[in-house]
C-alpha positions as CSV (number, residue, x, y, z in Angstrom):
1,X,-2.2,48.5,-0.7
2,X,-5.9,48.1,0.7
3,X,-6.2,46.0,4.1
4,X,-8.0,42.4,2.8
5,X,-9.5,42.4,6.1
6,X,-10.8,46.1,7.1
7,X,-10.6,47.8,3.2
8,X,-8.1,50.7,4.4
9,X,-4.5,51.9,3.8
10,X,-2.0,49.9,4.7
11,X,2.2,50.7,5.2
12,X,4.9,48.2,3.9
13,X,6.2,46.2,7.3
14,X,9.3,44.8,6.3
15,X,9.4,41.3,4.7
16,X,7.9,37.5,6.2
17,X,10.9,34.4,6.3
18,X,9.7,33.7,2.7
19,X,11.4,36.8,1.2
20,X,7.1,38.4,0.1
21,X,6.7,41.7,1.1
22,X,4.2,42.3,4.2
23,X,1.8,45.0,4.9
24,X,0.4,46.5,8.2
25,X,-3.0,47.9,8.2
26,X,-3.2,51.4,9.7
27,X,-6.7,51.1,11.2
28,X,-6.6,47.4,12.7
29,X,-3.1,46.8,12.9
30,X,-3.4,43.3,10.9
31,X,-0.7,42.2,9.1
32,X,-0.7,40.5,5.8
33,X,1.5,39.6,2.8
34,X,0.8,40.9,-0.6
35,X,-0.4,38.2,-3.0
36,X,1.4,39.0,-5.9
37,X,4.5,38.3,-4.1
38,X,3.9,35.6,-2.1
39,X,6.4,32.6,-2.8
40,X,4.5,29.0,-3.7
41,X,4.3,27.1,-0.5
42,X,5.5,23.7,-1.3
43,X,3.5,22.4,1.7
44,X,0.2,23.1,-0.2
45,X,-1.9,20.9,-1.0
46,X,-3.4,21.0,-4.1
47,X,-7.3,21.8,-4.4
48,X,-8.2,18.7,-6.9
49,X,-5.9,16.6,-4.0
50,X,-7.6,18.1,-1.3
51,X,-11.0,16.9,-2.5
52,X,-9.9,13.8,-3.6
53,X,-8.9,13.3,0.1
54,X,-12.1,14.2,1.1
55,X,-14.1,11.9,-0.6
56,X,-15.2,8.7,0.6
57,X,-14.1,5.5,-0.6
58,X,-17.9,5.2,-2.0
59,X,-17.3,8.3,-3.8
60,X,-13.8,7.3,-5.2
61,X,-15.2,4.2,-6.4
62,X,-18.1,5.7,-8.2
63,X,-20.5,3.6,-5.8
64,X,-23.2,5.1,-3.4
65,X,-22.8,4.8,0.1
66,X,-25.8,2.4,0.2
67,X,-24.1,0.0,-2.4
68,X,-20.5,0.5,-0.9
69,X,-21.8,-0.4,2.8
70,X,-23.1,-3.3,1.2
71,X,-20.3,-5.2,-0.6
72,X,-18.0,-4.4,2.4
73,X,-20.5,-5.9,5.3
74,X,-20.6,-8.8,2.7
75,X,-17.0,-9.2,2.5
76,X,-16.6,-9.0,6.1
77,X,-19.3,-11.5,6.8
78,X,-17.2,-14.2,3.9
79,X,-14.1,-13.7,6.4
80,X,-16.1,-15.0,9.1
């Protein structure tokens, strides 16, 4: 197993709390769990989520920012 980080051999270094197996790299000493083994985190967000989170309500809405700011200092000034 090559190191992700440095490129050179690595040794098996017992297993993480998951149950994967993890590696230690002989040259820099990292430590790293092999891909293929790794067990699905369940606390992972998924990537379509994770930019849907990012967006701004503008975006979501399918508005531009100029448009969005708009209607919602409008509304805000009819509450007044």
């Amino acid at each position: 197993m090559l190191c992700p980080i440095c490129r050179n051999e690595s040794r098996r270094f017992g297993f993480a709390r998951s149950g994967s197996q993890r590696y230690r790299c002989d040259a820099c000493a990292k430590t790293f769990t092999d891909e293929s083994t790794r067990v699905f985190d369940r606390r992972r967000v998924d990537p379509a989520k994770m930019n849907l989170v990012k967006m701004t309500p503008a975006q979501k809405s399918g508005l531009t920012v100029e448009t969005w700011s708009l209607q919602r200092l409008l509304a805000e000034a009819a509450k007044v």
